[in-house]
C-alpha positions as a Markdown table, in Angstrom:
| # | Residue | x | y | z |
|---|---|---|---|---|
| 1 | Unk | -40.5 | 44.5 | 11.2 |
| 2 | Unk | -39.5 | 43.0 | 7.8 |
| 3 | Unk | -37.0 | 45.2 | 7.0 |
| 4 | Unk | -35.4 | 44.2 | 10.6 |
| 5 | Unk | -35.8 | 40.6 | 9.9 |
| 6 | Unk | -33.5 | 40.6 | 7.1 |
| 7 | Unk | -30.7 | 41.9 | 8.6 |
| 8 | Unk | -31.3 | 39.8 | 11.3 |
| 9 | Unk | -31.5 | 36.2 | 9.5 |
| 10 | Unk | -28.6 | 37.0 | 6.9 |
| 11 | Unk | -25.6 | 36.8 | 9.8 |
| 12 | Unk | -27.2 | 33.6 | 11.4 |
| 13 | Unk | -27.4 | 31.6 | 7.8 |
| 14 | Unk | -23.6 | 33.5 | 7.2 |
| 15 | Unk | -22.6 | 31.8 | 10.5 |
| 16 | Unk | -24.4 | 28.2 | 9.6 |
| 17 | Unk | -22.8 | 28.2 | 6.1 |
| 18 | Unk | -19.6 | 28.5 | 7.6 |
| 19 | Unk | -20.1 | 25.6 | 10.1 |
| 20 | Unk | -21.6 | 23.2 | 7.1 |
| 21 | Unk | -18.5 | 23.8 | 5.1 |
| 22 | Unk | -16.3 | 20.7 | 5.4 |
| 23 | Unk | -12.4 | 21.2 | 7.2 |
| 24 | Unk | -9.9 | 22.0 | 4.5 |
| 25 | Unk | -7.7 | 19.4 | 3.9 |
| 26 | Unk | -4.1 | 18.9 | 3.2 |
| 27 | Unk | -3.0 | 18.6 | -0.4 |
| 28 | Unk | -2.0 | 14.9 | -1.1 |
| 29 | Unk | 0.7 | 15.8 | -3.9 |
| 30 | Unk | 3.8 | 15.2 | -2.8 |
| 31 | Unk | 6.3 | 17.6 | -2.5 |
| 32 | Unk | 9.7 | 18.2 | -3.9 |
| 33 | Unk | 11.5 | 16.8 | -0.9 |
| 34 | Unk | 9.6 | 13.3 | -0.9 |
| 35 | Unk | 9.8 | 13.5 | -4.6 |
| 36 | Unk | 13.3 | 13.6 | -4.2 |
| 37 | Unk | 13.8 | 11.1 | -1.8 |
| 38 | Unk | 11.7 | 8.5 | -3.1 |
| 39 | Unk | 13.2 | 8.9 | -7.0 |
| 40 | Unk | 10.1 | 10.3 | -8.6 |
| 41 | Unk | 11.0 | 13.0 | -11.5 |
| 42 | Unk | 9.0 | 14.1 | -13.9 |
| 43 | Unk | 5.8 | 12.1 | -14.1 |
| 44 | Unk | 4.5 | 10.6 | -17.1 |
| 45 | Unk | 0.7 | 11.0 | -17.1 |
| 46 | Unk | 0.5 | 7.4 | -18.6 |
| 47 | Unk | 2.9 | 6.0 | -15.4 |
| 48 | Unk | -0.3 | 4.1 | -14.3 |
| 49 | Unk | -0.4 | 2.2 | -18.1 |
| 50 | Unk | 3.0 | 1.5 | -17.1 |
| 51 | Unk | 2.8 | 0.7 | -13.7 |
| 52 | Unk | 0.0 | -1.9 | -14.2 |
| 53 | Unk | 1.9 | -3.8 | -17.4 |
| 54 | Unk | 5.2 | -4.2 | -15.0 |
| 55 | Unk | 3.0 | -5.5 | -12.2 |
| 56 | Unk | 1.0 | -8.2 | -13.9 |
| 57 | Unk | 4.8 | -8.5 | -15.0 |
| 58 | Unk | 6.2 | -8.8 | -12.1 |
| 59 | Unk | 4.5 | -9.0 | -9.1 |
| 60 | Unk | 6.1 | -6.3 | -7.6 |
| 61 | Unk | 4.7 | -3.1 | -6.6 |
| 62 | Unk | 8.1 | -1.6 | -5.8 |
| 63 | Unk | 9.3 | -2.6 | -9.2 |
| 64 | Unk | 6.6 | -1.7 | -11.0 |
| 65 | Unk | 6.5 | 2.4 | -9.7 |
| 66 | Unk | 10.6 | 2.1 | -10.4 |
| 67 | Unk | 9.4 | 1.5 | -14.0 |
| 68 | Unk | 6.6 | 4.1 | -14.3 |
| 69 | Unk | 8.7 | 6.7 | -12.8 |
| 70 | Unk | 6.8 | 7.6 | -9.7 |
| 71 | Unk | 7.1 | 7.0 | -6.2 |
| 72 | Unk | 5.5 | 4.0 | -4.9 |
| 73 | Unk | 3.5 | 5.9 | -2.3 |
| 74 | Unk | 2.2 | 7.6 | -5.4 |
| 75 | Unk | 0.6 | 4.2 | -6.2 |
| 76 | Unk | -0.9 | 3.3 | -3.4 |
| 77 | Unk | -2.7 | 6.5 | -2.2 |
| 78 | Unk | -4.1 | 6.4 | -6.2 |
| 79 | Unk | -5.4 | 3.1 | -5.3 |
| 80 | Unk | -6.9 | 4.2 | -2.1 |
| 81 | Unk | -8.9 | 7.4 | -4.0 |
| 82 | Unk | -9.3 | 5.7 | -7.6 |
| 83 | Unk | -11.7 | 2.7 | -7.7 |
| 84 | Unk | -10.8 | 1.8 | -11.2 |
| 85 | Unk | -7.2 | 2.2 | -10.9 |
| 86 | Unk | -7.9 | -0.2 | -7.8 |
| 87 | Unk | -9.7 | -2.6 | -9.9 |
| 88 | Unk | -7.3 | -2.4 | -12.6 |
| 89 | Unk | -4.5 | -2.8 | -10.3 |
| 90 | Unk | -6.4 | -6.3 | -8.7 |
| 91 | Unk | -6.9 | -7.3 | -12.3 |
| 92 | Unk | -3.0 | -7.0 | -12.8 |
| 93 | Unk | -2.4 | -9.2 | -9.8 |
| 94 | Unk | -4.0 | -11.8 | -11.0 |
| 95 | Unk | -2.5 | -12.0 | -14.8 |
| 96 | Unk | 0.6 | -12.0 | -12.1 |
| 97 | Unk | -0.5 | -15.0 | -10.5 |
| 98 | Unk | -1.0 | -16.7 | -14.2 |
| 99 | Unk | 2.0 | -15.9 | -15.4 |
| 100 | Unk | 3.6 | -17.3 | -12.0 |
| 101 | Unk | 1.9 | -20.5 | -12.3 |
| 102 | Unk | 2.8 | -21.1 | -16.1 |
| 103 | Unk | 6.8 | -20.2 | -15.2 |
| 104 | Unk | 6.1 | -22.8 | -12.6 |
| 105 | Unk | 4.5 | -25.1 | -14.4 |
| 106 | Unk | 6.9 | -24.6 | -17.2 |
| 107 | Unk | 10.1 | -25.0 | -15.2 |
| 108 | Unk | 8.7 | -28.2 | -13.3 |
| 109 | Unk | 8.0 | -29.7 | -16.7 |
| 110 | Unk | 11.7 | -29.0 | -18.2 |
| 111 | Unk | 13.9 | -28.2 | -15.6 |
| 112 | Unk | 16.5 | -25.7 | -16.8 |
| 113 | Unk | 19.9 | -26.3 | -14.3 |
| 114 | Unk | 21.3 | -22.8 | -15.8 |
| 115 | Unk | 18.3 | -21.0 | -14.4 |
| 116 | Unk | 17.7 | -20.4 | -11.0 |
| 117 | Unk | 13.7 | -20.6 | -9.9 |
| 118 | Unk | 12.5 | -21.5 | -6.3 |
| 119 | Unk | 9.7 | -23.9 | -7.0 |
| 120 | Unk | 8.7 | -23.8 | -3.2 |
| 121 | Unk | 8.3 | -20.7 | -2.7 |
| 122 | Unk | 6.1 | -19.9 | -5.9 |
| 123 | Unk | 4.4 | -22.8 | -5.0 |
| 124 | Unk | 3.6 | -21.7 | -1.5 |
| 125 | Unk | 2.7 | -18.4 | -3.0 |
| 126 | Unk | 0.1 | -20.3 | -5.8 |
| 127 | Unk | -1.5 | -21.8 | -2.7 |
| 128 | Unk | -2.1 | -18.7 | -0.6 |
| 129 | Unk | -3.5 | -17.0 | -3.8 |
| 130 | Unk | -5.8 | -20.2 | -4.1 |
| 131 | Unk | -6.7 | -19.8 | -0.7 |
| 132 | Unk | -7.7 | -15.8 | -1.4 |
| 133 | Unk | -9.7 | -16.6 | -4.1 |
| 134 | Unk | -11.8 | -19.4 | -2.7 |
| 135 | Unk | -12.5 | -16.9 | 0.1 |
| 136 | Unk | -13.6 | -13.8 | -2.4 |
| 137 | Unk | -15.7 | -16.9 | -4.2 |
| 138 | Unk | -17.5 | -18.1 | -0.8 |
| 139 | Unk | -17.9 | -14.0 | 0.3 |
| 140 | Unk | -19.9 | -12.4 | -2.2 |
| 141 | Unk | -18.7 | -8.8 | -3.1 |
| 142 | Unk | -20.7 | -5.9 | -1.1 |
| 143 | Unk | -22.3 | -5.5 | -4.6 |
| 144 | Unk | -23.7 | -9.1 | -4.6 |
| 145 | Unk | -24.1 | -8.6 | -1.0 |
| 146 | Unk | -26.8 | -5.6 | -1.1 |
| 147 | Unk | -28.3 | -7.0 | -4.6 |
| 148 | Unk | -29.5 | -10.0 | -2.5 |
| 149 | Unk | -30.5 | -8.1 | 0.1 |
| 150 | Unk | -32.9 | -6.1 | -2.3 |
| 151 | Unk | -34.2 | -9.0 | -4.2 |
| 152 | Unk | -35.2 | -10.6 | -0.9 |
| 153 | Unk | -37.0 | -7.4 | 0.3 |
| 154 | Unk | -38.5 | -7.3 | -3.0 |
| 155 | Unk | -39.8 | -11.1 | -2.7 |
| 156 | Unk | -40.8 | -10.7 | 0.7 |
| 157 | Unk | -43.4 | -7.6 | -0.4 |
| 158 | Unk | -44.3 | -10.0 | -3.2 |
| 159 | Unk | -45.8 | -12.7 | -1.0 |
| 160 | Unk | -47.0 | -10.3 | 1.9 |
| 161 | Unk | -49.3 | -8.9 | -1.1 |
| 162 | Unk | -50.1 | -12.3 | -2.2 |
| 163 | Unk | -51.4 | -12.7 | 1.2 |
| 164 | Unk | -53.1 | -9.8 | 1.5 |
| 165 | Unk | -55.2 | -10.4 | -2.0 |
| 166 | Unk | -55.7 | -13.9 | -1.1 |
| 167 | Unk | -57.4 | -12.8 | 2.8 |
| 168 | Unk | -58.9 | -10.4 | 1.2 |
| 169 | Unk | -60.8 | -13.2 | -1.3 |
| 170 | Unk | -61.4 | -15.1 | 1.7 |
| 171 | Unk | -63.5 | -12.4 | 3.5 |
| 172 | Unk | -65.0 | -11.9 | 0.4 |
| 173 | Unk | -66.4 | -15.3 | 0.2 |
| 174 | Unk | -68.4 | -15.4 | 3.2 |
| 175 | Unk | -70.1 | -12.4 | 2.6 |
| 176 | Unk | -71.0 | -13.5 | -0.4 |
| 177 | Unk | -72.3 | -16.4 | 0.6 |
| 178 | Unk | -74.5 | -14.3 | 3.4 |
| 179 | Unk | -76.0 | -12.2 | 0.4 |
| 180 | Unk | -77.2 | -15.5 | -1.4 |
| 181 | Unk | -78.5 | -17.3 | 1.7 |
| 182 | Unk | -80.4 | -13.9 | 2.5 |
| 183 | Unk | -81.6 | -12.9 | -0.7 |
């Protein structure tokens, strides 16, 4: 019976192996065509060091792949999959932002007629970034989020114990009392 069992078991765990393997995906380079029709050559393998500088330059997410020499749905799907390079990219944003508010802040104070600069709109674009922030600053990150939740399961098993010693002192007591009065 054993040496039937073998040859019995191997082709079922074959079988289940094969169904807990996860479905192939598709590759998520780009090919030569889309390469080609969004403009991206040869890539540097420091385009995101590039990419990042130009958009805490600029703003511009367009502009900034132009400048690192990829495509800018090269970017984005390296945002999606790459938490740093997300980070980083958020980080960038933001030195945007400061550097939009100081042009701002620079032209309202000494008006230059030669150069052109929309004052409303970078205005209106100050105050929706204002508006983002207060909103990240009110809604803690998932982070914070589950760090609280922790701490308060943590606190709450704190005190349930506290409880429990300080009922089990109070049944103590009584019989204690019971063994003096009796003895």
């Amino acid at each position: 019976m054993s040496e039937t069992t073998p040859a019995l078991i191997v082709p079922v765990r074959q079988s289940a192996m094969k169904s807990l393997k996860p479905a192939r995906r598709k590759p998520t380079t780009l090919t030569g065509k889309q390469r080609k029709q969004e403009a991206e050559g040869k890539i540097d393998k420091h385009w995101r060091t590039y990419f990042l500088q130009k958009l805490a330059e600029t703003s511009n997410v367009t502009a900034s792949a132009a400048h690192a020499g990829v495509a800018t749905s090269r970017a984005y799907k390296t945002r999606r999959k790459d938490a740093k390079f997300a980070a980083a990219w958020h980080a960038a944003l933001l030195e945007g932002y400061q550097h939009l508010e100081m042009e701002a802040l620079g032209y309202l104070r000494a008006p230059d007629p030669d150069r052109k600069f929309d004052v409303a709109n970078a205005l209106r674009l100050l105050a929706a970034h204002k508006a983002t922030i207060e909103k990240q600053r009110v809604a803690p990150s998932e982070e914070e989020d589950e760090q609280a939740v922790f701490d308060s399961i943590d606190a709450m098993i704190d005190e349930m114990r506290e409880r429990s010693l300080a009922n089990d002192e109070a049944l103590a007591l009584p019989e204690a009392d019971d063994a003096q009065d009796g003895g």
